[in-house]
C-alpha positions as CSV (number, residue, x, y, z in Angstrom):
1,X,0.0,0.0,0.0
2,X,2.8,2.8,0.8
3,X,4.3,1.8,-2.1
4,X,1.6,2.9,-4.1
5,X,0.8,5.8,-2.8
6,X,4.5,6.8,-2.4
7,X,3.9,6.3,-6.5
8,X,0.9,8.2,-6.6
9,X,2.6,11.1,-5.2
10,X,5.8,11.1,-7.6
11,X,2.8,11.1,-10.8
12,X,0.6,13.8,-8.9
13,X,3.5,16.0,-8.4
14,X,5.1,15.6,-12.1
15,X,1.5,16.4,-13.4
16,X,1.2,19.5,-11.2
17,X,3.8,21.1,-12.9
18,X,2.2,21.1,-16.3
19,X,-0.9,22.1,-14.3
20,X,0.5,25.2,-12.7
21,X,2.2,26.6,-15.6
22,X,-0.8,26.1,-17.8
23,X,-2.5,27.7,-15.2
24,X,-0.3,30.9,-14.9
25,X,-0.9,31.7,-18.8
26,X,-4.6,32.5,-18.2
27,X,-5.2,33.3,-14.6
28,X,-3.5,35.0,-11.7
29,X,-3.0,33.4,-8.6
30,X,-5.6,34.3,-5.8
31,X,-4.6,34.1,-1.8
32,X,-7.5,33.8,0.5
33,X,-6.7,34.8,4.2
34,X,-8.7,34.9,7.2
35,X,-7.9,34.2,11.0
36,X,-9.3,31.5,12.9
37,X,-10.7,32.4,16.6
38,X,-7.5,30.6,18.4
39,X,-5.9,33.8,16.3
40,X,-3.6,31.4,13.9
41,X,-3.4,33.2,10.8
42,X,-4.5,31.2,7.4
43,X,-3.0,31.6,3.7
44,X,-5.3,29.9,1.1
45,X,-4.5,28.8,-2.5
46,X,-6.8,26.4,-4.0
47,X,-5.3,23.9,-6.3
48,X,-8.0,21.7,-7.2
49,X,-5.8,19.6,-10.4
50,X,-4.4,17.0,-8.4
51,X,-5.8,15.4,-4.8
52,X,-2.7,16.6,-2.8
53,X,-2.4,19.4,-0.1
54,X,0.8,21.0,1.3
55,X,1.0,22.6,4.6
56,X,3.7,25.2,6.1
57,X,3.4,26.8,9.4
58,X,5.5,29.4,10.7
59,X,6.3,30.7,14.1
60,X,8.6,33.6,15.7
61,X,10.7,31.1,17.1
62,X,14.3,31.2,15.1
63,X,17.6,31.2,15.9
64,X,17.1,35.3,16.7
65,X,15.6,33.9,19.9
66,X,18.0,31.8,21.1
67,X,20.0,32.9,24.8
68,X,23.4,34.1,23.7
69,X,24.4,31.1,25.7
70,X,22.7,28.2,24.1
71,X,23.0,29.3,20.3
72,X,21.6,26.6,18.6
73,X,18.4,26.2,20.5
74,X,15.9,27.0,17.9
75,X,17.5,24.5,15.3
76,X,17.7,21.5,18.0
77,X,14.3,21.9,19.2
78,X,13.0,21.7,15.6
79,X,14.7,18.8,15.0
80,X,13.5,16.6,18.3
81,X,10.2,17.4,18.0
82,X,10.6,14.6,14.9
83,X,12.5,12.0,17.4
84,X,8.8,11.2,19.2
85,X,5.6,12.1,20.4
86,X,3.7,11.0,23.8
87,X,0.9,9.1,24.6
88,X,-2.3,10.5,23.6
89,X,-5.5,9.2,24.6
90,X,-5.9,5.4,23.7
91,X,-3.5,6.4,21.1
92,X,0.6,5.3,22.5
93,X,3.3,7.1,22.4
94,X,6.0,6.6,19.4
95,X,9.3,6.9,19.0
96,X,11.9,8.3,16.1
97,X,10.9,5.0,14.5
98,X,7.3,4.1,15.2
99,X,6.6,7.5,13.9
100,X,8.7,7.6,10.8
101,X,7.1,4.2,9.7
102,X,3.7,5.6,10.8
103,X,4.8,8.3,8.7
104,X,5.7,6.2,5.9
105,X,2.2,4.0,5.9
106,X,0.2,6.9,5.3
107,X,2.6,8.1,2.3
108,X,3.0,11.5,3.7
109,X,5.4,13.4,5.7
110,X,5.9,16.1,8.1
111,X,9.1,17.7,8.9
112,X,10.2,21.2,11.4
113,X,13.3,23.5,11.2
114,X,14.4,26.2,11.9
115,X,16.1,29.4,10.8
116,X,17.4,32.8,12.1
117,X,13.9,34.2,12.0
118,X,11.2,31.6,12.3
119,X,11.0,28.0,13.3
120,X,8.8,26.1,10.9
121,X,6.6,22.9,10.3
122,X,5.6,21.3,6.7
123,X,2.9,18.6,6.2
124,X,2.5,17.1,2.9
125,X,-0.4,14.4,2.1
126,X,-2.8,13.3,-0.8
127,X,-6.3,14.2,0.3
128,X,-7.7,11.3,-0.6
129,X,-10.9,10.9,2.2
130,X,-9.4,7.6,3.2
131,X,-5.7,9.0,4.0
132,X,-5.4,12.8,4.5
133,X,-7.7,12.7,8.3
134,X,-5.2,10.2,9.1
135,X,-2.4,12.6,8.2
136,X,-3.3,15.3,10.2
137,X,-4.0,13.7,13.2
138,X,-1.0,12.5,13.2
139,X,0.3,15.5,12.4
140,X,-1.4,17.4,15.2
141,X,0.1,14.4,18.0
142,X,3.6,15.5,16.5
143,X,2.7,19.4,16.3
144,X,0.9,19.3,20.3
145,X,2.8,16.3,21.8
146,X,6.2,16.3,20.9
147,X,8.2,14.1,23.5
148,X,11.8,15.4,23.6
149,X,13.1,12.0,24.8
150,X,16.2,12.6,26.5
151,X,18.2,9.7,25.4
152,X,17.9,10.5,22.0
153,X,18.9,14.1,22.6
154,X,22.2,12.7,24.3
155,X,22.8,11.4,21.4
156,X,21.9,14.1,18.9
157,X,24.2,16.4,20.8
158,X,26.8,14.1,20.5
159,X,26.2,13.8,16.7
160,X,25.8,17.6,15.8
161,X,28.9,18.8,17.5
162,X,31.0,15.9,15.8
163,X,29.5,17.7,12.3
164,X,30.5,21.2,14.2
165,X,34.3,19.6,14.5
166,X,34.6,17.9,11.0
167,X,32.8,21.4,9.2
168,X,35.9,23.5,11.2
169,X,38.2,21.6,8.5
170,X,36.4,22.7,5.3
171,X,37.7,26.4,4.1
172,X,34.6,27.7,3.2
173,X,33.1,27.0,6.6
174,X,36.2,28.7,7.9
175,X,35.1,31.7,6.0
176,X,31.4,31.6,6.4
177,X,31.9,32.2,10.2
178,X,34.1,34.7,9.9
179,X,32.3,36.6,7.7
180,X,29.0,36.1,9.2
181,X,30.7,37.3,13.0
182,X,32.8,40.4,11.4
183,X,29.2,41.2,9.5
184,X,26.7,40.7,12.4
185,X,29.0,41.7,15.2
186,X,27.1,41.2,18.3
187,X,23.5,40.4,16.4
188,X,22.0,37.2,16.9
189,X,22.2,36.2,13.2
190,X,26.0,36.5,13.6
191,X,25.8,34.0,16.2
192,X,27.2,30.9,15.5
193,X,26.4,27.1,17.5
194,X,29.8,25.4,19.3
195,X,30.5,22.4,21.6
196,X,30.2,24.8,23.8
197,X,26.6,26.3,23.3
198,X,24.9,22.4,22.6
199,X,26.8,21.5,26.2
200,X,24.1,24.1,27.9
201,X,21.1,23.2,26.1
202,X,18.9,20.6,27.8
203,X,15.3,19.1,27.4
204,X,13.8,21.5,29.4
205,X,15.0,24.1,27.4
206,X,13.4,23.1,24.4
207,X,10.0,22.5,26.6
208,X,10.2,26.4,27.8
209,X,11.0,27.4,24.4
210,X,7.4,25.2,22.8
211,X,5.6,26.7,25.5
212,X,6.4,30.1,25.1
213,X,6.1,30.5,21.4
214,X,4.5,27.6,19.7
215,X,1.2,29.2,20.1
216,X,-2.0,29.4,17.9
217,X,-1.9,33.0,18.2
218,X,1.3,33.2,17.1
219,X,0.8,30.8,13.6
220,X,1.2,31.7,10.6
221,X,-0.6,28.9,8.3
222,X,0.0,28.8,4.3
223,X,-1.8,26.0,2.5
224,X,-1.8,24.9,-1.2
225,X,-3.7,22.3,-2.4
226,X,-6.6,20.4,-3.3
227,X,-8.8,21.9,-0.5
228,X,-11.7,24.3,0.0
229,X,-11.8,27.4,2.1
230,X,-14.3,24.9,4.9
231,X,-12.2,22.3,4.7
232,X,-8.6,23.9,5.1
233,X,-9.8,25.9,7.9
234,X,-11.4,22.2,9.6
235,X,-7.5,21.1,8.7
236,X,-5.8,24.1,10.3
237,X,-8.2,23.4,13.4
238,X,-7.6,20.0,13.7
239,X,-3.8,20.4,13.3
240,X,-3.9,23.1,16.4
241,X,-6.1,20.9,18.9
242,X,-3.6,19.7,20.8
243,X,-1.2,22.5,21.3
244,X,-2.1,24.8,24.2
245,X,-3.5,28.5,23.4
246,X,-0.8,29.9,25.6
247,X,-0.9,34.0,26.3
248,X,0.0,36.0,23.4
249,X,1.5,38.9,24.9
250,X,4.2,40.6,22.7
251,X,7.8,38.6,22.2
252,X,10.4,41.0,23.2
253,X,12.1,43.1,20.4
254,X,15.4,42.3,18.9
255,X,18.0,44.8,18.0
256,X,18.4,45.8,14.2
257,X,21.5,44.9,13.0
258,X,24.2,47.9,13.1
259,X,26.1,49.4,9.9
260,X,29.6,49.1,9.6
261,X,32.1,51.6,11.1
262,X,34.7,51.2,8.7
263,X,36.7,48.4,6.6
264,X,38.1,45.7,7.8
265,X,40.0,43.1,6.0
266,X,40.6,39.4,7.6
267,X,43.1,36.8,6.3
268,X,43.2,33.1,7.8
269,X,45.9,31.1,6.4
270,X,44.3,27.5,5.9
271,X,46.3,25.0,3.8
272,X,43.6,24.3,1.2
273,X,43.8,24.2,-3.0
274,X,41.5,27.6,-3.7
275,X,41.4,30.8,-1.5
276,X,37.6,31.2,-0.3
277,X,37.2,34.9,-0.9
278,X,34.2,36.9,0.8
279,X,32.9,40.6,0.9
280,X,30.1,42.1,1.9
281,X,28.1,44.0,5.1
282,X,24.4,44.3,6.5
283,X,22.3,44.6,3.5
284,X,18.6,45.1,3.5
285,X,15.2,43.7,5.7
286,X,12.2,42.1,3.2
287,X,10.4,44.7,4.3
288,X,12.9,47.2,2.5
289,X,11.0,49.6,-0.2
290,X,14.1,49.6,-2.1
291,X,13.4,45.5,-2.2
292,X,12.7,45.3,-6.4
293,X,15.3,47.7,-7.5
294,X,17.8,45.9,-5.1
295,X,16.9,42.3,-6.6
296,X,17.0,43.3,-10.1
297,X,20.2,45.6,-9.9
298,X,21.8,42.0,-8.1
299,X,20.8,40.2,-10.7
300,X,23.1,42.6,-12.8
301,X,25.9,42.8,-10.4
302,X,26.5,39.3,-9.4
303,X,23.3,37.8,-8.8
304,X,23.2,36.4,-12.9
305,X,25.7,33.7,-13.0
306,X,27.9,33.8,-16.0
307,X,26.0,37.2,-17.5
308,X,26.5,39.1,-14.6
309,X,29.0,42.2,-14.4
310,X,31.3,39.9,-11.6
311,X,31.6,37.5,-13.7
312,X,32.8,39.5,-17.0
313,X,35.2,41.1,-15.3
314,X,36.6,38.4,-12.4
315,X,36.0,35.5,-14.4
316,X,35.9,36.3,-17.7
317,X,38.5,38.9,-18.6
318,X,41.0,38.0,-16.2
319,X,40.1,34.1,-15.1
320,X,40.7,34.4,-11.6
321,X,37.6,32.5,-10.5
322,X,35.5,29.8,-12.2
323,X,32.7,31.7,-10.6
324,X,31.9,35.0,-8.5
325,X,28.3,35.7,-7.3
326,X,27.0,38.3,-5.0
327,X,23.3,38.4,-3.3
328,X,21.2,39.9,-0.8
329,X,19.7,37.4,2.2
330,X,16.7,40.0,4.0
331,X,15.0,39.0,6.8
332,X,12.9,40.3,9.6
333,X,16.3,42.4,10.1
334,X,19.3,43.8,7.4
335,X,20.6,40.0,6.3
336,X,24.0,39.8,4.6
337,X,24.9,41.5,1.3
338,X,27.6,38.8,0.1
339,X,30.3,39.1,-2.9
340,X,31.8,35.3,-3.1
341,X,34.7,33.5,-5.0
342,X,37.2,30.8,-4.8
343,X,40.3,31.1,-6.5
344,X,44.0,29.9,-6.5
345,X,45.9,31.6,-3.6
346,X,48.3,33.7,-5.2
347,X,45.4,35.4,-7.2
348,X,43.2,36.1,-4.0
349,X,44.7,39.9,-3.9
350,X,44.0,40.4,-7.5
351,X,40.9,38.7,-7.0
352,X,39.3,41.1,-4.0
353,X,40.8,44.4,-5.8
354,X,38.9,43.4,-9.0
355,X,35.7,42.7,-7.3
356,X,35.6,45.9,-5.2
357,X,36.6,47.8,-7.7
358,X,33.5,46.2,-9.7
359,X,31.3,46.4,-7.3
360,X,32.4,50.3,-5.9
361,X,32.4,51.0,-9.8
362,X,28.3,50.1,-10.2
363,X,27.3,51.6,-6.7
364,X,28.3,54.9,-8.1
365,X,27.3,54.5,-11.9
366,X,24.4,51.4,-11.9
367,X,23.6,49.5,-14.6
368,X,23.5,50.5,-18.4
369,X,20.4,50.5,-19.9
370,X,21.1,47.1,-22.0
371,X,21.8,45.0,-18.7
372,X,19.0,46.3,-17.3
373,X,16.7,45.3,-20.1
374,X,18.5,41.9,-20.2
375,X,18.3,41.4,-16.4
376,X,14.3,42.2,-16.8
377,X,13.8,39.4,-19.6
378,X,15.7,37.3,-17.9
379,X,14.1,37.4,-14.1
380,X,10.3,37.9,-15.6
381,X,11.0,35.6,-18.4
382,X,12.2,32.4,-15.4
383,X,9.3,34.1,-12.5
384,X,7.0,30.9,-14.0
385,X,9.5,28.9,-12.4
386,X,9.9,30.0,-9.4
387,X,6.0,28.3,-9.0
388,X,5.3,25.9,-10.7
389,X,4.9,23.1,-8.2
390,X,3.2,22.8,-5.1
391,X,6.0,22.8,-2.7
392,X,7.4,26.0,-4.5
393,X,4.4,27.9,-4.8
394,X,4.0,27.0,-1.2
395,X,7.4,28.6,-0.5
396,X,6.1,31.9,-2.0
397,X,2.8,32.1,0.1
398,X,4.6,31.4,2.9
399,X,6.9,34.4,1.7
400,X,3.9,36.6,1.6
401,X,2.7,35.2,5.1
402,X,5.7,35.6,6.7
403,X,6.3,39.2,5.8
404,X,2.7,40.5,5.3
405,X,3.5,41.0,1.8
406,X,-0.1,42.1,-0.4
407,X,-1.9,39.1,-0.9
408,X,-1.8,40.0,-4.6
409,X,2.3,40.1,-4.6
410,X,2.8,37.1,-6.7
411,X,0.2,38.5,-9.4
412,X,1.9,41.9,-9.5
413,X,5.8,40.5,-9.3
414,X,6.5,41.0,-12.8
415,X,5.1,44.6,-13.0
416,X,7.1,45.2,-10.1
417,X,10.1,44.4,-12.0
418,X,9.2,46.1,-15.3
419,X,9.1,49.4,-13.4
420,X,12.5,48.9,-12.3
421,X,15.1,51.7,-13.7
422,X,18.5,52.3,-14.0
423,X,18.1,55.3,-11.4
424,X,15.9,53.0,-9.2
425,X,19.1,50.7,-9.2
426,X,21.7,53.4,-8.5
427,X,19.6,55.2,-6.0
428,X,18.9,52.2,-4.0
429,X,22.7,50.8,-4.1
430,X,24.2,53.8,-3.1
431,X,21.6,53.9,-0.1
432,X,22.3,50.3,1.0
433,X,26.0,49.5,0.1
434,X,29.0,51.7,1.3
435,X,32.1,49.6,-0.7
436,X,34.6,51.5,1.5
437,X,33.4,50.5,4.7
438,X,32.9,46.1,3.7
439,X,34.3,43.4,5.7
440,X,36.8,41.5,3.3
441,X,37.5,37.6,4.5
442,X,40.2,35.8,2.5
443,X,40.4,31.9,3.8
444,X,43.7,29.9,2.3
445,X,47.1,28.7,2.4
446,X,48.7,32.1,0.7
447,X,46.1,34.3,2.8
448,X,48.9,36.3,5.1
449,X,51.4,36.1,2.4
450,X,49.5,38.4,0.6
């Protein structure tokens, strides 16, 4: 039987895809929203093609909540609250395994994690009568009655810090931490997990921290699928019975990330074949006005691949890196603006001058009218793809969810980027980027020497 469904699922999701991109040549893509009395928040798109529902929801629970002394909290207490769930009723409790083959019977899943801003859960399931109850309820045990089990957690301490050792002997995670600590300073989402910070983080923890902010009130629910309004809000009901209402008083405010003082340039000598080469410094929040004009100006910059301005002039003119990228990550607070390349050691001086010059070069001038035309055909041209399954369009309402985006945001995109100019571009870089005040990491063998 799991078999079959399991196959069921690989043929609805290849059909979806046709589906949704013949769908997006006639018809826009409506959100329905409402809030249900408990006060969790619901994001509606009806896909009615195939019989098959996804299910994200979001909470203010990320690694920007975590105690300065047990970094890492947010991401271990996502991934326990998969290792179990108690005794509910006449139903018994299940462990890591009883639950991954109850999982695996009903030929659906349901996963948690977490990142810097928000801790998340994803259910996916056919909605066939027969199957999709079944789904959520156990969905809703595992949602309301995670176990922690102690043992386990013993052991998945154990098992994240030996990854925290072995990652300390790749370059580029060298790099990544040192950029991310020189960028951040001392905001959470410079913060990085150690032995150290795991060593302090105990089951109780991860109860205070389920009971404090993995509230209805505090849910934010996106749902695409093969549902009606009635029946995803009975869903989003059912999936919320077990977990308590809690108070819903305001979570405490976190600090927005402070702008660089000045440059400052940091070499780690790291005996490694290519020098891991980073640049960058607080960028923008999602909720930035300056948001289209910064991604399509990106695009041009670094954010193209092989088309972009980086690449011509790094990679193509003077070979010194395979490939060179920038991008922006926004959050709930300024996320990293990021210039990246690997190249051989005794080019990573020439390598960093080219790039800022590059990049100081189109903060003061922006693009030329052909890139920006190009950049425009190119980003509204691939938009299609960016939804064209469930579990992507599902990413994009959750998007819109989580940053109370206009319900018609995905309708609107590509008008958003046609509007875009060259002076929208220049305007908004030299607002957001200062190229003489960027933290410069250079991670490899000939990093001092140099």
């Amino acid at each position: 039987m799991t078999a079959s469904i399991q196959s069921l699922m690989r043929l609805a999701a290849g059909m979806l895809v046709a589906s949704f991109c013949a769908q997006l040549a006639w018809a826009g893509i409506p959100i329905q929203y409402w809030t249900q009395p408990s006060g969790v928040k619901v994001y509606l798109v009806q896909s009615p093609g195939i019989p098959m529902v996804d299910v994200q929801i979001d909470f203010d629970a990320g690694g920007r909540r975590d105690p300065p002394e047990q970094i890492g909290l947010a991401s271990v207490t996502a991934s326990m609250a998969s290792r179990g769930v108690a005794a509910d009723g006449t139903a018994p409790a299940l462990d890591e395994n009883g639950l991954s083959e109850a999982w695996a019977d009903l030929g659906a899943s349901f996963a948690a994690s977490a990142g810097s801003d928000r801790m998340s859960f994803s259910l996916r399931s056919l909605t066939y009568p027969d199957l999709l109850p079944k789904a959520v309820q156990l969905a809703a045990r595992q949602l309301g009655r995670p176990s922690f089990p102690a043992d386990i957690w013993r052991r998945e301490r154990e098992r994240v810090a030996a990854g925290l050792r072995e990652s300390g002997t790749r370059p580029a995670t060298v790099a990544a931490r040192a950029f991310s600590a020189a960028v951040f300073g001392q905001h959470p989402y410079g913060f990085e997990v150690t032995e150290a910070t795991l060593a302090r983080i105990e089951v109780s923890d991860m109860q205070r921290v389920y009971t404090s902010l993995i509230t209805p009130c505090r849910a934010k629910v996106s749902i695409v699928g093969a549902l009606a309004r009635a029946q995803a809000d009975e869903l989003v009901a059912l999936l919320f019975a077990r977990l308590a209402a809690g108070a819903c008083t305001p979570l405490a405010a976190v600090a927005e990330v402070e702008a660089l003082a000045a440059a400052r340039e940091i070499r780690i000598p790291f005996e490694s074949a290519q020098a891991h080469v980073l640049i960058g410094q607080p960028g923008i929040r999602r909720s930035d006005p300056d948001f289209f004009a910064i991604t399509v100006g990106n695009y041009i910059l670094g954010g193209g691949g092989f088309v972009s301005r980086l690449s011509e002039e790094v990679r193509q003119k003077r070979g010194l890196s395979y490939s060179v990228y920038s991008f922006f990550s926004p959050g709930l607070h300024a996320g990293a603006f990021t210039v990246g390349l690997q190249t051989r050691p005794d080019q990573a001086t020439q390598a960093v001058a080219v790039s800022r010059e590059v990049l100081a070069r189109f903060v003061l001038d922006g693009p030329t009218a052909a890139e920006l035309e190009s950049a425009k055909s190119n980003l509204v041209g691939g938009f299609a793809l960016q939804i064209d399954s469930n579990r992507k369009l599902l990413g994009s309402v959750a998007n819109i969810a989580w940053n109370n985006l206009a319900l018609d945001y995905l309708d609107t995109w590509t008008q958003q980027v046609q509007k875009v100019t060259v002076e929208d571009i220049r305007n908004a870089f030299a607002r957001r980027l200062q190229p003489q005040s960027m933290v410069t990491v250079v991670v490899g063998a000939a990093a001092l020497a140099n």
